[in-house]
C-alpha positions, 0 to 999 in steps of 0.5 A: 862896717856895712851893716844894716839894721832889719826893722821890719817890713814896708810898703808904699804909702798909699798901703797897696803895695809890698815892699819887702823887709825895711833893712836901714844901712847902720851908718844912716843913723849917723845923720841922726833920726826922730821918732814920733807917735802919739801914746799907742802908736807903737814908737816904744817899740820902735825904738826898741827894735832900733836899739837891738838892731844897732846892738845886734850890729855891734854898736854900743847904745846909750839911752836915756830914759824918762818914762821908765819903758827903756829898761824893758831892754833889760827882759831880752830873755834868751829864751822862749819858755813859759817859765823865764817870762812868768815873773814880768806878765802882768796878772788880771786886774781881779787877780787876788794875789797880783801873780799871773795865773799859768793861762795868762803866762802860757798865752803871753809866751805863746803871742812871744814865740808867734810874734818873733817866728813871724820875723824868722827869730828863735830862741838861738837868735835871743841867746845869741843877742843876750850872749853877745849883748850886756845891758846895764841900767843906771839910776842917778839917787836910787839903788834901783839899777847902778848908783850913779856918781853925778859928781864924779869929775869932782870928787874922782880924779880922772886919768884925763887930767894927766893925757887930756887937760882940755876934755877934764876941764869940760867935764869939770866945769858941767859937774861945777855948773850941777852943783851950782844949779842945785844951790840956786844959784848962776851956773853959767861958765863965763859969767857966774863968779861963783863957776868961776871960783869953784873952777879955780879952786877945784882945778888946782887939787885935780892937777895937783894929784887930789880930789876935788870933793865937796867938803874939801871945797868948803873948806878952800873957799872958806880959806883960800890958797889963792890971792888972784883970780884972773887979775885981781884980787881975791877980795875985789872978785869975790868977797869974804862975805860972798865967800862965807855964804857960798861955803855955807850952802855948799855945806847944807847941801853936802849935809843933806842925807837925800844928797848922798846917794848921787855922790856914790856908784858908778863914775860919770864916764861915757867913754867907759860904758861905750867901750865892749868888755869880754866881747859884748857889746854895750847898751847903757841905760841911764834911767831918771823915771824916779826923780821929779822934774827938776832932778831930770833936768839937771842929771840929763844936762851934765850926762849930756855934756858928758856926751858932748866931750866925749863924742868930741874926744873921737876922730872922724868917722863916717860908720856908725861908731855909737848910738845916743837915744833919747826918749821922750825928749819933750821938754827938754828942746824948747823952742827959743827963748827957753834954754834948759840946760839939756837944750846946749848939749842936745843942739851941739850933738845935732850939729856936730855928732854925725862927723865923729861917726855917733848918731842920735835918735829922738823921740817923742809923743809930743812934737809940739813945742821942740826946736824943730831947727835943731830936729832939721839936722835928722836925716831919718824921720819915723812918723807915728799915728799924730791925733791932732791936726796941730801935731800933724801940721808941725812935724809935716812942716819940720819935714819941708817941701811938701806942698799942695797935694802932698802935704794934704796926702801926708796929713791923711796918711799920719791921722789914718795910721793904724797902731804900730805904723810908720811913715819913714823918711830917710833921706839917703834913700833914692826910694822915697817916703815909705811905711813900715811895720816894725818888727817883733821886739826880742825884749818883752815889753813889759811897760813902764818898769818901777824900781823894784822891777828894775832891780829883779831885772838887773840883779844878776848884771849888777 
């Protein structure tokens, strides 16, 4: 495939000079891309043009999203009609009944259809897009979107345990590593004896032709069929007390009602939701705005790993096979020492990603504190509006090479930028550093959707 995603239009650096449209070859994100802008630099947006050029080339996207503006993807309307947009414009501030009055609709539709036209898109382009498109939006404990089923590996037998024992036992393992981690206690493989035990046990049911539910566990843990781990004992790896206290918090935290709705939805299957049904291509969203801090961490560690065992599970390829998108990825790949659990999974899939053919693309408004060895590995760097001189000297120093005069202009150019500005870098391109202006989005960016949106959104996809 030699397609080529249309993101916009660029011109030289110094803003003097036309470019012509920005047209990215498809198999450029291979070697993954960073995005980063301050809040109202336009980085949303480009993000999301990158996901509808990927989508409109035919290749599946998934997304994870922290701030709850992804779904946006989710109001790609097929139309162009005052009507089919009213539902999602934000009424005036002052406005009695929180409903957008027709004027404000009627302008909103009008900015859409003058915005897209600018870009030669029409309503045959959206209905092409949403025809050959299927979005679907997935909220780990909430039925906002589709309920989504954490511990699926476990209480789910999969098909792999018959066809690929290895990438079941991964998957296993993350899911067991969650459950741990959700009881305070050791959660890394290896190490915890606990992993170790669970693992054991849950194994033996899975390739025995079971499931490996919660409740099923307590109970083997509580009276094992086993009397060796490796090679000793039962008793002398674990003992009966350390046993008993293990089955005793697995039960409180079976019997919590707030936990019963991450073991019901859809299963935790990547490969599942990359693969185009009824000849669309797939976007899956993977929404954890709702959840607190914590919870993010945890949901985004295991459906990393999920990615990693499934983007290993592929052969080699140089075209871009798959897309991963992760926006805001602050937090979540610190700097040594800091090690949450996203950070393996997302450092492992910078590395290794490009050679399976699936690319990456991070974003961010706060380059501060992220492990810029692991961003090192980007080939295509989208440089928004940057405020601070820190933020500035960061990501231009994560850039390399630049020095002296062109370091300084740099520096200008990411404090000068205006609103919906780039600075791009690909660096499989003989041209150089350039600035783009994305296009139009075709979804309507509605901002940060709440779970009551999200459901209207999603009502007739679910």
């Amino acid at each position: 495939m030699n397609a080529t995603l249309q993101l916009g239009r660029s011109c030289s650096l110094d803003g003097l000079t036309e470019l012509g449209p920005l047209a990215l070859p498809a198999h450029h994100l291979v070697t993954h891309g960073v995005v980063v802008g301050m809040t109202g630099s336009g980085k949303t947006g480009l993000v999301t043009v990158l996901v509808e050029e990927a989508l409109r080339a035919g290749v599946p996207v998934l997304m994870l999203d922290v701030k709850g503006d992804l779904p946006n993807l989710a109001l790609a309307l097929p139309t162009l009609s005052a009507d089919a947009l009213a539902p999602w414009v934000e009424a005036a501030p002052d406005d009695e009944d929180g409903v957008a009055d027709a004027p404000l609709v009627e302008a909103a539709a009008e900015a859409r259809r003058h915005g897209l036209e600018c870009w030669h898109l029409g309503e045959a382009d959206l209905a092409d897009f949403a025809q050959k498109t299927r979005v679907r939006v997935l909220t780990p404990g909430a039925d906002a979107g589709e309920l989504l089923h954490l511990l699926s590996s476990l209480e789910r037998r999969s098909t792999l345990w018959d066809t690929d024992v290895e990438r079941a036992r991964t998957s296993l393992g993350a899911t067991v590593s969650l459950v741990l981690r959700l009881l305070g206690r050791d959660a890394e493989p290896g190490r915890s004896r606990e992993h170790a035990l669970l693992s054991v046990l849950a194994e033996r049911r899975l390739r025995a032709g079971q499931t490996a539910d919660l409740g099923a566990l307590v109970a083997d843990v509580l009276e094992p069929p086993i009397d060796t781990i490796g090679a000793l004992p039962l008793e002398a790896f674990l003992s009966q007390r350390a046993r008993a206290e293990l089955a005793a918090r697995l039960n409180t935290l079976l019997a919590a009602p707030s936990f019963q709705s991450w073991r019901q939805g859809v299963s935790l299957d990547v490969g599942a939701w990359m693969t185009p049904t009824d000849g669309k291509t797939p976007a899956t969203i993977v929404s954890v705005a709702h959840l607190d801090e914590d919870e993010r961490t945890l949901v985004l560690g295991l459906l990393l790993e999920e990615v990693l065992t499934w983007v290993r599970s592929l052969p080699g390829s140089g075209r871009l096979r798959a897309l991963v998108v992760f926006d805001e990825v602050y937090g979540y790949l610190p700097p040594h020492p800091a090690n949450p659990p996203t950070k393996r999974p997302l450092v492992a899939l910078m590395k290794q990603a490009r050679a399976y053919g699936v690319g990456c693309v991070l974003a961010t408004q706060n380059p501060m504190d992220l492990d810029y060895r692991a961003l090192g590995n980007a080939g295509l760097w989208c440089l928004g509006r940057l405020q601070t001189d820190a933020d500035r000297e960061r990501v231009v120093e994560a850039l390399g090479g630049l020095r002296g005069a062109q370091h300084d202009a740099l520096d200008r150019v990411l404090r000068d930028l205006a609103a919906r500005w780039f600075v791009v870098r690909d660096a499989q391109s003989e041209a150089g550093a350039c600035l783009l202006q994305p296009r139009w989005a075709m979804s309507y960016l509605r901002g940060p959707m709440t779970r009551a949106e999200i459901r209207r959104a999603t009502r007739g996809a679910r």
